[in-house]
N, C-alpha and C positions, 0 to 999 in steps of 0.2 A: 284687433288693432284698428280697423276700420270703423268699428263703433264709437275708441276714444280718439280718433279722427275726429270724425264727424262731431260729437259731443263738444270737445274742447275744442274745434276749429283749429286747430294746431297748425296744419298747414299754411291757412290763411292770417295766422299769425308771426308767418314767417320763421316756425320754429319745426323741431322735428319730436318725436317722442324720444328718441335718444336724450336731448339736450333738457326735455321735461323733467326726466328721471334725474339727469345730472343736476340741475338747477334745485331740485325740490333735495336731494342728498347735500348740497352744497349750505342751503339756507340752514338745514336742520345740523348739519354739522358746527354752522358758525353760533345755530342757539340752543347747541344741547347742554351747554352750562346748564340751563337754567333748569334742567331734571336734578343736579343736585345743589344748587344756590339756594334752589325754593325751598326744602325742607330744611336747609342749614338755620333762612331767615324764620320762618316760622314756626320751627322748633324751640323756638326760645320763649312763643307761647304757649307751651305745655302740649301741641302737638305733635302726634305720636310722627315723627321722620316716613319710617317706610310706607305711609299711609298718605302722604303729603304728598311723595313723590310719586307711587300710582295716581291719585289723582290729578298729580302737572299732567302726568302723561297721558290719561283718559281725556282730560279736558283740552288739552292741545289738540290731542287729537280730533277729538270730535268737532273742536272748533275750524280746524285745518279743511277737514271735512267738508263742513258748511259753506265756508271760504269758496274753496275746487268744485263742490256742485252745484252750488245756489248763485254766487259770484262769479265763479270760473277766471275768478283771478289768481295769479303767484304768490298771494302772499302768505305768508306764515303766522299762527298765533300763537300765542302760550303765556303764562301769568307775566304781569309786567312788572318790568322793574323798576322802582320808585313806588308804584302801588304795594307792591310787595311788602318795603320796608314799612309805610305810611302803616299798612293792615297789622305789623306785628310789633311795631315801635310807639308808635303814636292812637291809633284805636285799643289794642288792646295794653299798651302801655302806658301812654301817660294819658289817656281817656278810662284806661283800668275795664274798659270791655272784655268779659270773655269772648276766647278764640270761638265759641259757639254763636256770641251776639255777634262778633264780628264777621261770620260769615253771613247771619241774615243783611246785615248792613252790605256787604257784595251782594249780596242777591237781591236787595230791595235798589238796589242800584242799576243793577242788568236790567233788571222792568223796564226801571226809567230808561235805559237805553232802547230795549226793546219798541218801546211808546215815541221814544223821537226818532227811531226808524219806518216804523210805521208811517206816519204823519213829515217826514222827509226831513226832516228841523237837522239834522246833523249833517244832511247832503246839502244842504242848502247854507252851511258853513263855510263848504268850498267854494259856493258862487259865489258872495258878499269880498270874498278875501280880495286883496288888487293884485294885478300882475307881478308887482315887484317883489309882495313877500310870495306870491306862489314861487318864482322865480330863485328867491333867498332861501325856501323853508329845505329844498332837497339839500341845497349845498350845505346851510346851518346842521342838516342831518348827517351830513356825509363825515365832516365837521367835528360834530360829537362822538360819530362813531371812529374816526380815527386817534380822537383824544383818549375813548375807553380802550383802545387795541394800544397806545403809547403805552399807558397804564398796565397794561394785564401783560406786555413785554416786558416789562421793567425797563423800558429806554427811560420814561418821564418816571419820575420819582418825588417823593410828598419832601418836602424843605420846610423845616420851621420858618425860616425868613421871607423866602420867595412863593411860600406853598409849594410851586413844582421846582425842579428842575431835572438835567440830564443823570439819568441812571449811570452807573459801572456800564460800561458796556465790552467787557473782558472776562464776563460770568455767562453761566449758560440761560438763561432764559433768553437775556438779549439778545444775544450767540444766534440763539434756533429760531427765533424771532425774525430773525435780518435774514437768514438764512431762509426761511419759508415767506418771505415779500419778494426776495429776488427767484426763486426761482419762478414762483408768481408771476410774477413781470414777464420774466422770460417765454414762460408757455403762454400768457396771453398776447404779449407782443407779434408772436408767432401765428397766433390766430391757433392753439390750440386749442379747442372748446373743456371746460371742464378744470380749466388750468385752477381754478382758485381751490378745487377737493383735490383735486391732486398734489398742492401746494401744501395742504391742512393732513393730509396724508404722509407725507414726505416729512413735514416738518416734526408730525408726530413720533416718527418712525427714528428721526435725528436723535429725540430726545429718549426715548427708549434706550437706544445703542447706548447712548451720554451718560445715561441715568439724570440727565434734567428731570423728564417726566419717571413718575412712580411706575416701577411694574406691578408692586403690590395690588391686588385683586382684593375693593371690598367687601365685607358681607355686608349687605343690605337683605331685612326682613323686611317684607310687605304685609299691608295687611289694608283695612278698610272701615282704618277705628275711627276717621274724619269725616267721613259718608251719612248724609242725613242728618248731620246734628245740630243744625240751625235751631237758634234759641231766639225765637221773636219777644220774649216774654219780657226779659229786658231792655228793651229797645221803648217800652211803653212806658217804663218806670222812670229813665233816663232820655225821654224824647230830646232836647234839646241837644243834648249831647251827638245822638242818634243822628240827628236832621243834617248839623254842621258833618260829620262825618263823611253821609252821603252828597252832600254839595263838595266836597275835596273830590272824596272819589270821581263826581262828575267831571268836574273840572281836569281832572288828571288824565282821565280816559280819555273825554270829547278832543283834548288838545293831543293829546299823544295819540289817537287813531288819526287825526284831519291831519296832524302835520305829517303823518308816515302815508299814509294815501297819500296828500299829495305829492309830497319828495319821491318816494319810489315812483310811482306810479308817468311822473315827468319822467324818470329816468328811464325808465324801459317806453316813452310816447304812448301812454294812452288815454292821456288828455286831450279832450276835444280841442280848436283850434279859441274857444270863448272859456275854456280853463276849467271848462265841467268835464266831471269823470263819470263815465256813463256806465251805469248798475251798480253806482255808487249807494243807492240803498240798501241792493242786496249785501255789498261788503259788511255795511256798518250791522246792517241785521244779523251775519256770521258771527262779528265779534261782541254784539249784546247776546244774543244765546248763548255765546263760547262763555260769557263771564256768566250767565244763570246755569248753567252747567255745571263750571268747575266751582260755583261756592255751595252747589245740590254735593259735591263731589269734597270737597272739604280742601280750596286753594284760593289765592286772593284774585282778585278782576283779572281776566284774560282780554288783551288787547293785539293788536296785531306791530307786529315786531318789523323794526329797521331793519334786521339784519335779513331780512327778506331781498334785502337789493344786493347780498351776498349771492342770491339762487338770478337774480335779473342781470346781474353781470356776466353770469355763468350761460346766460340764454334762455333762462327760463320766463317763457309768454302768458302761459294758461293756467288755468286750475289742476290739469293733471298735477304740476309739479307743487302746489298745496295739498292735494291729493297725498303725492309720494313723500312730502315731511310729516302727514299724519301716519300714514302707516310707520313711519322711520320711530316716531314717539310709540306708536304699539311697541314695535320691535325692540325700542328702549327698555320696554317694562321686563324683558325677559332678558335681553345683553345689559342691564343696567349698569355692572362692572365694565364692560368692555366702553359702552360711551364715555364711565368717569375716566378712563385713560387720554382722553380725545380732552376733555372738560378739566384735567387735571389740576388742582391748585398747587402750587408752588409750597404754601404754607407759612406760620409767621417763624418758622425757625429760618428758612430760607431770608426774611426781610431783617432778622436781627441777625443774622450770624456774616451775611453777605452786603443788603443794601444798607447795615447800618440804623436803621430803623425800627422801630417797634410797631409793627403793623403798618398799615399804609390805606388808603380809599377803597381799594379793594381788590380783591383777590387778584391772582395772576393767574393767566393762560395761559403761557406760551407758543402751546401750539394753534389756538387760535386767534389771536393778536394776527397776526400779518394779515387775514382774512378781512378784519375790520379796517385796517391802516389802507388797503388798496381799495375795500369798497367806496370811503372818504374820497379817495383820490376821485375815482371815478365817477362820482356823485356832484364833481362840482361845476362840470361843463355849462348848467343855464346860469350862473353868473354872466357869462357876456351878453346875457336878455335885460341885465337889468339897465337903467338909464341910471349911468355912474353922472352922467353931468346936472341934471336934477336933483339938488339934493333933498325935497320932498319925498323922492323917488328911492335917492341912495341912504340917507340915513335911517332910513326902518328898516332897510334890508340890511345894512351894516350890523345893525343893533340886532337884528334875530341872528347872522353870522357867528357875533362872538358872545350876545348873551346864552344861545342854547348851549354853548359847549363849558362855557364857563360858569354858567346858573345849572352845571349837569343837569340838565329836563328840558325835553321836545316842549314841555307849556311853557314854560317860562322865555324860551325862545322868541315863541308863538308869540306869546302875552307881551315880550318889550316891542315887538313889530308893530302888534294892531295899533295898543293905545301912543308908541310916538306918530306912526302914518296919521291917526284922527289927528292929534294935537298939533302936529305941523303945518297940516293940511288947515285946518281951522283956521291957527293965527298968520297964517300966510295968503289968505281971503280964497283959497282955492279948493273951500270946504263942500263943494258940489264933488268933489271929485270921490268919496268913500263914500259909498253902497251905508243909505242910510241906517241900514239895521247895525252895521257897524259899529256907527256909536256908540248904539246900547251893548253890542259885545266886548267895548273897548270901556264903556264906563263899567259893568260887571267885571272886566278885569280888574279895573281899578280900586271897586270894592274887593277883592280879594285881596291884594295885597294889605289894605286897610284893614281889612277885619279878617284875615284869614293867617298874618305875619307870623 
């Protein structure tokens, strides 16, 4: 105990090992969806399922890993979502790459990550940003994540006319949904530590009794038919193709790790008082290994996860408790039925039989919805930093508020902040004020959407 004392500063981080364990259980509870999400999505590139998903869970893991001893930060990784889809809809879909090209394409991607870790160019993302979208980026995250927890309760619901509106909320997902936010509230209001797994616990347990959630225990086969089977060969035949591919993925990772460093990372204070996050190399260097890893390992770019401010709500300071969400993904790989109870989909018989619907944006979870809906809540406290009376100041932070949630993507948030702050800033003569390199990352946004649409 005294050694991961010492190790993680745990003490001096104001935390205790208790609240590590809880924190790093908390995180991996709010993202163990994604154990079976990922072979759902990528399965439909002729990848073999039970091989997909030991590989989420190897490579989380070991990503997690690197995170907790090299970073010795809280936070969580595992394949990302929106990469995910990109790697099995759009590369090997309508680019027609095999799932084998397309893992070298993640893995020629992680270099390039690994190489602007090295050389700092990703940590050095964070200093260039202004105060106001640092300030905007955790709340826009908080934001998003309780837009996807409205969703996975079935409170907000897809409308042909309005796109969303309010769900039935006299059926059981909403039911156990509302029902694991309040008691939520409740134990943290109280100042009980751990309130939010215990919440995600409870609410599970609601649905069990309900039969909301499924008792059915699946069979998952494992196996290791995704392992080593990068196909560089096509990639030389197809370069163009190849090049655009890995410029997405860069784009999608570089923005979806800066904006979740720095959102969480504000929330739990451990930004310097100048908005640098310090051994912010070694994090970015976790999650380009974690993504050369898991496409050696046969799953799409591993990036490090929002739902990490799940385990920072919970109390979690240090690396232990990235630490304990990587063992939590080992232990996946052998209770793999018992998480899908916790991860449970509702299903589309539930959306047509009940919400009236055929299908919907995406799946439901009822029991981990309230988990996402209170970390939002909690996420949004550095809005009062920002200068509402400035609107140089207010309107890029406005714009990353409700384009990240509404554009569903951490980049795109990211992307309407940088390039309105330059553009405002510019015709407003008060163009000294963004960190020159800015520009150039606000006009590179700009060519993306241009040529990336």
């Amino acid at each position: 105990m005294n050694r991961l004392e010492s190790y993680f500063a745990i003490q001096a981080a104001g935390s205790t090992v208790r609240r590590e364990v809880v924190g790093g259980m908390t995180t991996f509870a709010t993202m163990s969806y994604i154990i079976f999400v990922q072979p759902t999505v990528l399965g439909v590139t002729g990848m073999d399922p039970g091989s997909v998903l030991l590989a989420t869970c190897l490579a989380s893991a070991l990503a997690c890993f690197l995170m907790g001893f090299l970073a010795r930060y809280p936070y969580a990784l595992g394949p990302g979502m929106g990469e995910n889809f990109f790697f099995a809809f759009a590369v090997c879909g309508a680019m027609g790459f095999g799932w084998q090209a397309g893992l070298a394409i993640v893995f020629i991607s992680g270099l390039l990550f690994v190489l602007l870790a090295v050389f700092r160019i990703r940590e050095k993302v964070i200093e260039i940003l202004p105060d106001t979208l640092k300030h905007a980026i955790g709340p826009a995250i908080g934001l998003f994540i309780a837009f996807v927890g409205f969703q996975w309760s079935g409170i907000v619901i897809r409308d042909p006319a309005t796109m969303v509106k309010l769900g039935p909320l006299n059926h059981g997902a909403p039911l156990i949904s509302l029902f694991g936010l309040l008691v939520m509230v409740i134990l943290m209001a109280r100042g009980i530590r751990g309130g939010i797994l215990i919440g995600i616990l409870a609410t599970t347990g609601l649905g069990l009794v309900t039969g909301v959630v499924s008792r059915d225990i699946p069979q998952i086969h494992l196996s290791a038919g995704t392992f080593l089977q990068l196909d560089f060969a096509e990639l030389f035949t197809r370069w163009q193709d190849a090049l655009l591919a890995i410029a997405i993925f860069f784009f999608l990772d570089l923005f979806d790790t800066v904006g979740t460093l720095v959102g969480v990372s504000a929330q739990a204070g451990f930004l310097r008082k100048d908005g640098t996050l310090p051994r912010a190399g070694r994090a970015f260097m976790a999650d380009a290994l974690g993504t050369c890893g898991g496409a050696l390992m046969g799953t799409s770019t591993v990036t490090t996860y929002i739902e990490s401010a799940a385990g920072v709500a919970a109390g979690a300071r240090t690396g232990l408790a990235a630490v304990v969400t990587g063992l939590c993904f080992l232990g996946g790989i052998v209770l793999a039925p018992v998480v899908a109870i916790v991860g449970h989909d509702m299903g589309p018989q539930y959306y047509a039989a009940v919400l009236g619907i055929e299908g919907s944006f995406v799946r439901m979870h009822p029991a981990v919805a309230p988990a996402l809906i209170l970390v939002g809540v909690l996420m949004l406290a550095p809005l009062r930093k920002i200068r509402w009376d400035d609107l140089t100041e207010a309107v890029p932070a406005f714009l990353t508020l409700t384009i990240m949630p509404l554009g569903y993507g951490i980049a795109e948030g990211i992307s309407a902040g940088c390039v309105s702050y330059v553009i405002i800033k510019l015709c407003t003569g008060r163009w000294r004020d963004p960190h020159p390199v800015l520009y150039g990352v606000a006009l590179l946004l700009l060519l993306r959407y241009v040529f990336l649409a």
